[in-house]
C-alpha positions in Angstrom: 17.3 -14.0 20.8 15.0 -11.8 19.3 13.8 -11.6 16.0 13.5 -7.8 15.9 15.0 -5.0 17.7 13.9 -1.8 17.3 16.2 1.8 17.7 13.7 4.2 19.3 10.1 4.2 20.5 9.0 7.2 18.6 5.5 7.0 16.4 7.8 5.1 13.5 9.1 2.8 16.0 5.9 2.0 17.8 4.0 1.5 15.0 6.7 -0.9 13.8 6.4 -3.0 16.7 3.0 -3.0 16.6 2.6 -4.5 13.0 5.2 -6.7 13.8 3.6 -8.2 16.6 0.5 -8.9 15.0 2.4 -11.8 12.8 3.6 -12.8 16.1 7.2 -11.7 15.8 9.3 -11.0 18.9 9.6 -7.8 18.8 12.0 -5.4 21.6 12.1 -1.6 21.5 15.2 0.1 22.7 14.4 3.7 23.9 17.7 5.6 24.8 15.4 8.4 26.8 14.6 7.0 30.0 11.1 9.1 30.2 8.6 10.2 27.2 9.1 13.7 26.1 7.4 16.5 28.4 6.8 19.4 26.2 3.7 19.4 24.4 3.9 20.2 20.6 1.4 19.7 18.8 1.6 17.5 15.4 -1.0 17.1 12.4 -2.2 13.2 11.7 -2.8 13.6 7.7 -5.5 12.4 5.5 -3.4 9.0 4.7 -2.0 8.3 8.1 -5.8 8.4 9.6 -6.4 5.7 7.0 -3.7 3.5 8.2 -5.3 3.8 11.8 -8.6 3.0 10.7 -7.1 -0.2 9.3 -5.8 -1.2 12.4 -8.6 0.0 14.5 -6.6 2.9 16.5 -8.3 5.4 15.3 -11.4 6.2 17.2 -9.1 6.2 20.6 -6.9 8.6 18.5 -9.7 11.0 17.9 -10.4 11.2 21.3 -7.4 13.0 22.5 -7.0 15.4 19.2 -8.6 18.2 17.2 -10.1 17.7 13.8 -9.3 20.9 11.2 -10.2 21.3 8.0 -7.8 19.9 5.3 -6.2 22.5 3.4 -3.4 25.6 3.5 -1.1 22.6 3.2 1.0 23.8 0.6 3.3 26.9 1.4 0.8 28.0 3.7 -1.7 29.3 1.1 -4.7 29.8 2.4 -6.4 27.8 -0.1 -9.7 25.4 1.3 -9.3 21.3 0.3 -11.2 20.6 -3.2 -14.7 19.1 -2.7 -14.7 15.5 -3.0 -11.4 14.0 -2.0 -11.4 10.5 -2.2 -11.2 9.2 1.9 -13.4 9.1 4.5 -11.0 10.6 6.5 -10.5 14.1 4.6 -9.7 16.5 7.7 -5.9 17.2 9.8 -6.2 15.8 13.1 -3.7 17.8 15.7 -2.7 16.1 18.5 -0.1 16.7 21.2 2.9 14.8 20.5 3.2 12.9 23.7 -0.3 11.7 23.7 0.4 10.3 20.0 3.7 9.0 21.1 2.1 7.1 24.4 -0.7 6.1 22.3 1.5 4.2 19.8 3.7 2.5 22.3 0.8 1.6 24.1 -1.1 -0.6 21.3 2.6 -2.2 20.7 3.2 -3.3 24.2 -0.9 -4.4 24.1 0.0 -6.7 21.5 2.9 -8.0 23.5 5.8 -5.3 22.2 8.9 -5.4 24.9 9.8 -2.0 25.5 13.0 -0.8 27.5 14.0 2.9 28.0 17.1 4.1 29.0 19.4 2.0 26.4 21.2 3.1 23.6 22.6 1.6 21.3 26.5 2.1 20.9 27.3 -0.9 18.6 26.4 -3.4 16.1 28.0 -6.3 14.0 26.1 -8.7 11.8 26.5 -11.4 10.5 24.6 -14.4 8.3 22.6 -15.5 11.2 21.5 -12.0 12.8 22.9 -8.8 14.4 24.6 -8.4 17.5 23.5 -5.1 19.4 25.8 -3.7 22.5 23.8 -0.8 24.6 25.9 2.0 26.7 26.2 -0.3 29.8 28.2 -3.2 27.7 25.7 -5.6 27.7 24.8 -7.3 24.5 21.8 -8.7 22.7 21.2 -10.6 20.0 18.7 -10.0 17.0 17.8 -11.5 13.8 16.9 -7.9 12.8 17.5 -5.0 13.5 15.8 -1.5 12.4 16.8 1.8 13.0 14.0 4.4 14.1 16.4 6.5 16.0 16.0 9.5 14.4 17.7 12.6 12.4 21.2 11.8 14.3 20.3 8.0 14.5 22.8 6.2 15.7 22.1 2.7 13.8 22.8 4.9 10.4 26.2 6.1 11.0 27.5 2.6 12.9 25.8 1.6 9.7 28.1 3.6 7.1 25.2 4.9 5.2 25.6 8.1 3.8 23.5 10.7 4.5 23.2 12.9 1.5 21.4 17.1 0.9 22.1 20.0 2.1 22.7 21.2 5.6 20.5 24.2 7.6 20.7 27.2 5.8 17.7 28.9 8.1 16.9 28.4 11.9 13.3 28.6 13.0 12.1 29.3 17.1 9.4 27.5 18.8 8.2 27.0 21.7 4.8 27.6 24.2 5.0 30.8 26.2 2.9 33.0 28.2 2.2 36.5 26.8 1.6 39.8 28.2 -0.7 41.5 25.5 -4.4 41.7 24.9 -4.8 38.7 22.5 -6.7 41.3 19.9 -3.8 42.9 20.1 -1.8 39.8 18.6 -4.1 39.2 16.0 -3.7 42.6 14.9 0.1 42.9 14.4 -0.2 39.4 13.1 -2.5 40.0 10.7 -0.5 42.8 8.7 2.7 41.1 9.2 1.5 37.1 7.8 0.9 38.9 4.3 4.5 39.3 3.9 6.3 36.9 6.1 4.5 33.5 6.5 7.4 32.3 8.6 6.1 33.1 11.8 2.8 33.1 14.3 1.4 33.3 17.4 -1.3 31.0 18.0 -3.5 30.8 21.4 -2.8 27.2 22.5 -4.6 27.9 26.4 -5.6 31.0 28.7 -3.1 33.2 27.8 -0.5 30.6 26.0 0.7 31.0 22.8 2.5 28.8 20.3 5.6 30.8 19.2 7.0 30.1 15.6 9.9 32.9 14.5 13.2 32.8 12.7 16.3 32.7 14.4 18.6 35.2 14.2 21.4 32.9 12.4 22.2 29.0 12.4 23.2 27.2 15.4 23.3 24.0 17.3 20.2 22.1 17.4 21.4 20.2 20.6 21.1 24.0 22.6 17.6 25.3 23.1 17.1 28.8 22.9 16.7 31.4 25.4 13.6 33.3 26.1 15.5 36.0 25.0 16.5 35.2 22.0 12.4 34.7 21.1 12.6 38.7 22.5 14.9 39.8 20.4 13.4 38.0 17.0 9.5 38.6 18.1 10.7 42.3 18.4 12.7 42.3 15.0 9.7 41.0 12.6 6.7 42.4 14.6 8.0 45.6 16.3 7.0 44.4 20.0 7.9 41.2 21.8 4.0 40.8 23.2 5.8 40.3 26.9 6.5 37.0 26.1 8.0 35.2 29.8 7.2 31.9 31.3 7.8 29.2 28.7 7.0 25.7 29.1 9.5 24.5 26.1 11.5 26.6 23.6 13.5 24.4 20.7 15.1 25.3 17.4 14.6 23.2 14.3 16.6 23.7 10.9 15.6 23.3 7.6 18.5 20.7 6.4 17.3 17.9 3.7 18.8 14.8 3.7 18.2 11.2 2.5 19.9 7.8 3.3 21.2 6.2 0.6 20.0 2.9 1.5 17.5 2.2 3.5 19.0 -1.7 4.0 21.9 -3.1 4.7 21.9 -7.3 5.2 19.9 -7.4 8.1 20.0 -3.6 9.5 17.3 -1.3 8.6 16.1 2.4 9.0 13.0 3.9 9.0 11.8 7.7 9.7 14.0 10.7 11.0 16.7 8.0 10.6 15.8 7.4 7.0 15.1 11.4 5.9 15.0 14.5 7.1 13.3 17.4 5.8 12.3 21.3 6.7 8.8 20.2 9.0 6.0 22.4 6.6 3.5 21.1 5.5 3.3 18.7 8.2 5.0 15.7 6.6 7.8 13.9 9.1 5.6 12.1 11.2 3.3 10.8 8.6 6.1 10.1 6.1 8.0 7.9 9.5 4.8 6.2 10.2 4.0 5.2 6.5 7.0 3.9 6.7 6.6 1.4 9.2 3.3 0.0 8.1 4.7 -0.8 4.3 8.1 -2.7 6.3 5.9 -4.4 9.0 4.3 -7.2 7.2 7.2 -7.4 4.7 10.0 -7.9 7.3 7.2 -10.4 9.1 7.0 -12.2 6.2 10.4 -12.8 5.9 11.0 -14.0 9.6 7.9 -16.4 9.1 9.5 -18.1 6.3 6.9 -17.3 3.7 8.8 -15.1 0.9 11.9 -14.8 -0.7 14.6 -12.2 0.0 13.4 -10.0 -2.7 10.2 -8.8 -0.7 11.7 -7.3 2.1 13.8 -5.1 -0.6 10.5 -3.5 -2.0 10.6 -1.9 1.4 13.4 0.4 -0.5 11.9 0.6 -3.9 8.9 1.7 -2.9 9.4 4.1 0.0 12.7 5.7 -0.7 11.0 7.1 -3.9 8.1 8.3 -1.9 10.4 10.6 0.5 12.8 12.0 -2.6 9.2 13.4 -3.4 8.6 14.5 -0.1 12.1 16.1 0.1 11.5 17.8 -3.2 8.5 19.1 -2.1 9.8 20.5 1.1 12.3 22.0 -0.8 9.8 23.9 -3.1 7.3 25.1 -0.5 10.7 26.8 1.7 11.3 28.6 -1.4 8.0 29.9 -1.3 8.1 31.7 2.0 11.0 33.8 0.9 10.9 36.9 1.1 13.0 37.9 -1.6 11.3 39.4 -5.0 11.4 36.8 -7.1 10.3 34.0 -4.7 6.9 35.7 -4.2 6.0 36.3 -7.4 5.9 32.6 -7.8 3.8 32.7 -4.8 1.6 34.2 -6.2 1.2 33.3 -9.5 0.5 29.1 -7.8 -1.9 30.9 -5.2 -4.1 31.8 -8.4 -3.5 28.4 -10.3 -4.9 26.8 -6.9 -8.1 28.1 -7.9 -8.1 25.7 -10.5 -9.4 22.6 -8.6 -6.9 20.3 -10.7 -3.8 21.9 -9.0 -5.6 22.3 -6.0 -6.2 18.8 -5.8 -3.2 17.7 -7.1 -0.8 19.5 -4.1 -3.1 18.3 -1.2 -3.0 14.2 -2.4 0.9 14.7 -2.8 0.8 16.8 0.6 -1.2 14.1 2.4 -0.3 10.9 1.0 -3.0 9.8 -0.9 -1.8 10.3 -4.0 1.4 7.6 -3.4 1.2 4.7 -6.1 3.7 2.3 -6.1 5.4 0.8 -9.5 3.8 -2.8 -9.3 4.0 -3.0 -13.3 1.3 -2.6 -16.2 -2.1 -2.4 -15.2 -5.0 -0.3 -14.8 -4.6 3.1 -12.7 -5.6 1.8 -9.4 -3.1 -1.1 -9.4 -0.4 0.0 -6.7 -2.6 2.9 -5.0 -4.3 2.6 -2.0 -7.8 1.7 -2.1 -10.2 4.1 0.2 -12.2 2.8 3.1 -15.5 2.0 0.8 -18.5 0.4 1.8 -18.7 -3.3 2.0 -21.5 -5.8 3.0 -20.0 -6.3 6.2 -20.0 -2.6 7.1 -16.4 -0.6 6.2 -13.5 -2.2 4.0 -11.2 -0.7 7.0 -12.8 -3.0 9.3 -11.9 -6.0 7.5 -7.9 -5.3 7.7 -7.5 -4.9 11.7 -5.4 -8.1 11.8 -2.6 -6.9 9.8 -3.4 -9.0 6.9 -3.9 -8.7 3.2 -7.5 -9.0 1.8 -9.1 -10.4 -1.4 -12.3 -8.6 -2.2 -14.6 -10.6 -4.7 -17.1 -9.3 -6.7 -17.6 -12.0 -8.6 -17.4 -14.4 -5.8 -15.8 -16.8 -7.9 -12.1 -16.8 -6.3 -10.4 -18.2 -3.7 -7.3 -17.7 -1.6 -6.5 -20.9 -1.0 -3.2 -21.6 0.9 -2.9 -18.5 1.7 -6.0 -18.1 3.5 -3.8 -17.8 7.2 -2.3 -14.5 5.4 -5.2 -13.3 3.4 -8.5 -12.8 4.0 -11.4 -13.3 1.8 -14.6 -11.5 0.9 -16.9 -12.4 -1.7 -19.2 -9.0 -2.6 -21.1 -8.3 -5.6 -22.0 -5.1 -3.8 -19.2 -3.3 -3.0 -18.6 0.3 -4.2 -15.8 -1.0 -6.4 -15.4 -0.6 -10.8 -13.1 -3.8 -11.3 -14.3 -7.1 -10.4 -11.7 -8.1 -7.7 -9.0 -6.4 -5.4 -6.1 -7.5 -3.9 -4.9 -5.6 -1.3 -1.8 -6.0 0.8 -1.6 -5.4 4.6 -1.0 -1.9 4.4 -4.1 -1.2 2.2 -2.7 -0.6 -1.7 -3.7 -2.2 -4.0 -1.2 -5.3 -5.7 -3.6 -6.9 -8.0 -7.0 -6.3 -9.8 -8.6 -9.0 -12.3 -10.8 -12.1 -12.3 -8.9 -15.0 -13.4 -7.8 -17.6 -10.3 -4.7 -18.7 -12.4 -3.6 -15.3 -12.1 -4.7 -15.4 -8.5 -2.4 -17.4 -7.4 0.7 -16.1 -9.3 0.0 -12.5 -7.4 -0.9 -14.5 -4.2 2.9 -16.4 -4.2 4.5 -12.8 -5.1 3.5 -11.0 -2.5 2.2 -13.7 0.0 5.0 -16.4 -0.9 4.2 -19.9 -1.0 1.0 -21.4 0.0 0.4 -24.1 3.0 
């Protein structure tokens, strides 16, 4: 008996099992591939993902093995630099190979004691009031109190689940892949360079001695399951740019659509989803991977809680309230920035009517914290502006606020060393600081770093305490 199974050890899954562990929950991971994913694409770690390592101290391992760039060109791909001053210590795009992120993650869950099995998929489920029965391909069955789908776009846990699966389908198919060219790599960036002022849909970008990363659109729509053909990156390469650059010897080609699609519930009884499995989205600006992981670290302490005992039912439902809002914006946004590469008339004069109100630091601001996350506040009710937003990694006595929330739990920050946290103090930790870089006089944050409670009066405390911590020893 387990108390939570997990669908699929990609980054949403792993970091799952990871913050579940760290309330000591027994956690397994069911990974229908039976070996990591060779090929070797490269994803972006945004400003508010870095965050969430740095609270769980993952993040200097992480930089090891990835690339810092410069925040910015988020939005549409105009070339517009990140406004001075954003608000997080953190305020770059971090590539990194997407097996290393992947083996990374899975690593630090089966460190803190994460069971992970590959080669079992899940075929069935059937819940009932006590947990959630789990059968894998080879008929055996296990038993869960929980179970969460992070199975991705075509999860598996979703549609045993009933949950609909709402958008629009692929209207447009896009190429990638690595390949080995044939051309002078001046002579890329020249026939690039004339051709990314119309068409941002494409590129070639040197990825090793004489390796490219290939982006192009596909001739029509197709299925997804089928990789391409190196010819069929011929034939498109020759269509947009004139020339094919003697493309041969790939080390992966894939296809990816750009469907949009949202469950309509991200719960139902004791079956979850999370990630791919929860949305689905065209992949610019850099967003699925982040938006998956955020995922998991606001449902990791929350579905804890509720195995420990300490809350009532209606925590574990703010999982919904707050996140499935966060990806309708995501979606929307997705949605605006595909219209944007079109290359129809009317699409780029809007193009370039928001490339000049980027000049305007507001806007330009404004696009990069909905972009990269830090611009998410969740509705926690009336108060002042920071109440539901996450709070940056600021300076504290005892070196970086970060620092402080490794563990996994929530944290009361005291400036007028006054308060306490009482029975709550083996769920929350306490710091009393007069010093730190902070314009209210006390924070309460919750594991995953936002904000659920700003004031100075203990009574009031405790009532915030009990709401999101439940009920004291």
């Amino acid at each position: 008996m387990f108390d939570v199974i997990i669908a699929g050890c990609g980054p949403t899954g792993a970091v799952l099992a990871a913050e579940l562990r760290l309330h000591d929950v027994r956690v397994l991971v069911l990974e229908k591939e039976t070996e990591p994913v060779s090929f070797v694409r490269i994803v972006g770690l945004h400003i508010r993902s870095l965050e969430l390592m740095a609270m769980r101290g993952l993040l200097e391992r992480i930089l090891e093995r990835g690339r810092r760039r410069p925040a910015g060109a988020y939005f549409a791909g105009i070339d517009k630099p990140a406004p001075e001053g954003l608000d997080s210590a953190y305020a770059y795009l971090l590539g990194i190979p997407q097996p290393v992120i992947v083996h990374l993650l899975e690593e630090h869950a089966i460190e803190l004691g994460a069971q992970v099995r590959r080669g079992c998929a899940v075929v069935a489920l059937q819940q009932d009031a006590d947990g959630v029965t789990v059968e894998l391909a080879d008929g055996k069955q296990l038993r869960t109190r929980y179970l969460v789908g992070c199975d991705g776009a075509r999860s598996t846990v979703r549609k045993l689940l009933g949950v609909g699966f709402p958008g629009e389908p692929s209207r447009n198919d896009t190429l990638m892949g690595e390949l080995e060219v044939g051309v002078p790599r001046e002579e890329i960036a020249a026939r690039m360079a004339g051709i990314r002022d119309t068409d941002k849909r494409w590129w070639l970008r040197p990825f090793g001695e004489r390796i490219y990363s290939v982006v192009v659109p596909a001739a029509g729509v197709s299925d997804r399951a089928q990789p391409p053909t190196l010819e069929e990156f011929r034939q498109q390469l020759r269509a947009v740019a004139g020339t094919d650059f003697g493309v041969h010897s790939p080390r992966w080609l894939s296809r990816f659509g750009d469907a949009t699609r949202l469950a309509e519930r991200y719960r139902v009884g004791r079956v979850l989803l999370a990630g791919d499995a929860a949305h689905i989205h065209p992949p610019i600006g850099g967003q699925g991977l982040n938006l998956g992981v955020q995922d998991a670290f606001n449902l990791g302490w929350k579905l804890a809680a509720q195995i420990r005992g300490w809350v009532p039912e209606t925590l574990l439902d703010t999982y919904q309230a707050e996140r499935h809002p966060v990806a309708e914006d995501v979606l929307d946004n997705t949605r605006a920035q595909t219209e944007l590469l079109c290359t129809e008339p009317g699409p780029k004069a809007v193009r370039r009517l928001l490339t000049e109100l980027m000049d305007f630091d507001e806007v330009n601001r404004y696009l990069i914290e909905k972009i990269t996350a830090i611009g998410v506040r969740y509705d926690f009710g009336a108060g002042p502006e920071l109440l539901g937003r996450r709070l940056p990694d600021i300076d504290v006595k005892q070196g970086h606020l970060y620092g402080l929330l490794h563990r996994g739990r929530g944290l009361l920050l005291d400036r007028t060393e006054r308060l306490t946290v009482g029975g709550w103090s083996d769920r929350v930790g306490y710091l009393a600081d007069p010093t730190a870089a902070l314009d209210v006089p006390c924070v309460l944050l919750r594991p995953d770093g936002h904000v659920a409670w700003i004031g100075d009066d203990q009574r009031d405390l405790d009532d915030h305490l009990y709401r999101w911590f439940g009920t004291p020893n």
